[in-house]
N, C-alpha and C positions, 0 to 999 in steps of 0.2 A: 504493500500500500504506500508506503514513503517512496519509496524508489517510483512510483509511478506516477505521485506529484511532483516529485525533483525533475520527474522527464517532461512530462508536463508545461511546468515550469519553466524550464529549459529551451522547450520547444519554443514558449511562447515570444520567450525573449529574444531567442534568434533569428525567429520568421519578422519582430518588430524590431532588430537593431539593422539591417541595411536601408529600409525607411527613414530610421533614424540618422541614420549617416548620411545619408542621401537630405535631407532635409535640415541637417546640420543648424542650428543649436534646437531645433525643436519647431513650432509652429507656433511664434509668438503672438497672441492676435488680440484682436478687440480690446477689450478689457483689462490686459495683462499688463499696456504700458501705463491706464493709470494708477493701476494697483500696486504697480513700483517704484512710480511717483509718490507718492500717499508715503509709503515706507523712506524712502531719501527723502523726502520735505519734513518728514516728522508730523505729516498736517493727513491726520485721519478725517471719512465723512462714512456713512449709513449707506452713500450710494453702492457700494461691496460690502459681501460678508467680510468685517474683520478677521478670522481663524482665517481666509483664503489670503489677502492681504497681506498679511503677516507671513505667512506661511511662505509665496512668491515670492512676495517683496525683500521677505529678509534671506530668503536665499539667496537673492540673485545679489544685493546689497554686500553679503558675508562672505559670497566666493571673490565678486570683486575687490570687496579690502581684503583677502589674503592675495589674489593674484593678479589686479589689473583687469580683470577680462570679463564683462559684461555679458559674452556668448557664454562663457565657462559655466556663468550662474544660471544663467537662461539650461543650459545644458544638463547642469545638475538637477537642477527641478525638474528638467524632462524624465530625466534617468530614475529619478525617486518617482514618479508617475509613473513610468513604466512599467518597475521593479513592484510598486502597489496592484496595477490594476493585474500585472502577472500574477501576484499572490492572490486577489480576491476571485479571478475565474478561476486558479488550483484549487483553493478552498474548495468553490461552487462544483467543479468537478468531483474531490475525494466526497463533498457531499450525496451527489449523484450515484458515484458511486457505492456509497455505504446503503443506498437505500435500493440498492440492486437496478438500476436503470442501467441497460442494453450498454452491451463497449461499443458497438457499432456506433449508436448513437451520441455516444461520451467521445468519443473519436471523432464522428463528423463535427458535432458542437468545439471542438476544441481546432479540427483544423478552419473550421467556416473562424474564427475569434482568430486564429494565426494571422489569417491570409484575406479574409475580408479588409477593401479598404479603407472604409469609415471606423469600422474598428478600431485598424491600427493609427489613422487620424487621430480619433477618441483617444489613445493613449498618447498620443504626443503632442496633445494641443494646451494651452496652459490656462485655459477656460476654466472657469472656477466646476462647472459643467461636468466634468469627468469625474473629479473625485464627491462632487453630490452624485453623481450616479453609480458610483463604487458602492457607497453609503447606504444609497437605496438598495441596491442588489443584496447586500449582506441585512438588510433591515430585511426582505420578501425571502430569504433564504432561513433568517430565525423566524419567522413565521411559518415558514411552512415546516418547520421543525417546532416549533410552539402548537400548531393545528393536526400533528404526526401521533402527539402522545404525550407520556408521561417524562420521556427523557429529558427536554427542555427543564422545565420546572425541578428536576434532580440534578441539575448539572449547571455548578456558578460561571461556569465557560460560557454558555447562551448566552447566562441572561446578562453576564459582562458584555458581551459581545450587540446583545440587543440595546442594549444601554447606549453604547459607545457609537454606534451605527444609527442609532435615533437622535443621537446628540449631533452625529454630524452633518446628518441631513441638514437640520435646523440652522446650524452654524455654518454652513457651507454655501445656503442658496437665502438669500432675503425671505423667499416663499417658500423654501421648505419644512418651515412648521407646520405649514397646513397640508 
């Protein structure tokens, strides 16, 4: 079972880093320059979720004063989006798994999330957008593990997890409280 989320995992990341490279420091768009702004002016507003803000901004601000390089920071945040949204479709997978759903079908789902292009956009873009929708996936994922049985409710991992994933929804999108 581990070995077959590290492959997974692996997989996903490799099918997403020549995109990456090809696209070099990432797809910084919309949003993102004045979210970095906000962070280098010291001058916060309501218009972005703070946790996203912070999150962007002080990366890319952090890599820059260790190195000079603004793409660096841009980059790094890519790589931590990446390296997350990898981790939360393995999860979503060893889940799928555990509940005995088809390899065939755990297979296709994982190569259509490799190699689909929007997708792999989705993880490189620095849209506050992706990691709310990371957020949400692991929020409908404890639910249908909350709706499955009694394991949820015996096990402080869910409902850590449902916590943490409810909380970021909220904190991630202005609307995603509701």
């Amino acid at each position: 079972d581990e070995q077959a989320d590290i492959a997974a995992f692996l997989f996903l990341i490799l099918c997403w880093l020549p995109v990456f490279l090809a696209v070099y420091p990432g797809f910084f768009v919309y949003d993102a320059q004045d979210e970095y702004i906000q962070v280098a002016t010291r001058t916060f507003s309501t218009h972005h979720p703070l946790v996203h803000v912070l999150l962007l901004g002080g990366m890319i601000c952090g890599v820059h004063k260790l190195t000079g390089s603004y793409n660096l920071g841009i980059a790094c945040y890519m790589v931590f989006q990446m390296v997350l949204a990898a981790g939360v479709f393995t999860f979503l997978f060893s889940c799928l798994r555990k509940k005995k759903i088809s390899r065939v079908l755990r297979l296709i789902g994982l190569v259509w999330l490799g190699v689909f292009p929007t997708v792999v956009m989705f993880t490189l873009c620095s849209a506050k957008d992706a990691l709310f929708t990371l957020a949400l996936l692991l929020l409908l994922v404890c639910l249908l593990e909350m709706g499955a049985g009694k394991a949820f409710f015996d096990t402080r991992g869910w409902q850590i997890l449902f916590a943490v994933s409810g909380a970021g929804m909220m904190l991630l999108r202005n609307n995603g409280f509701y």
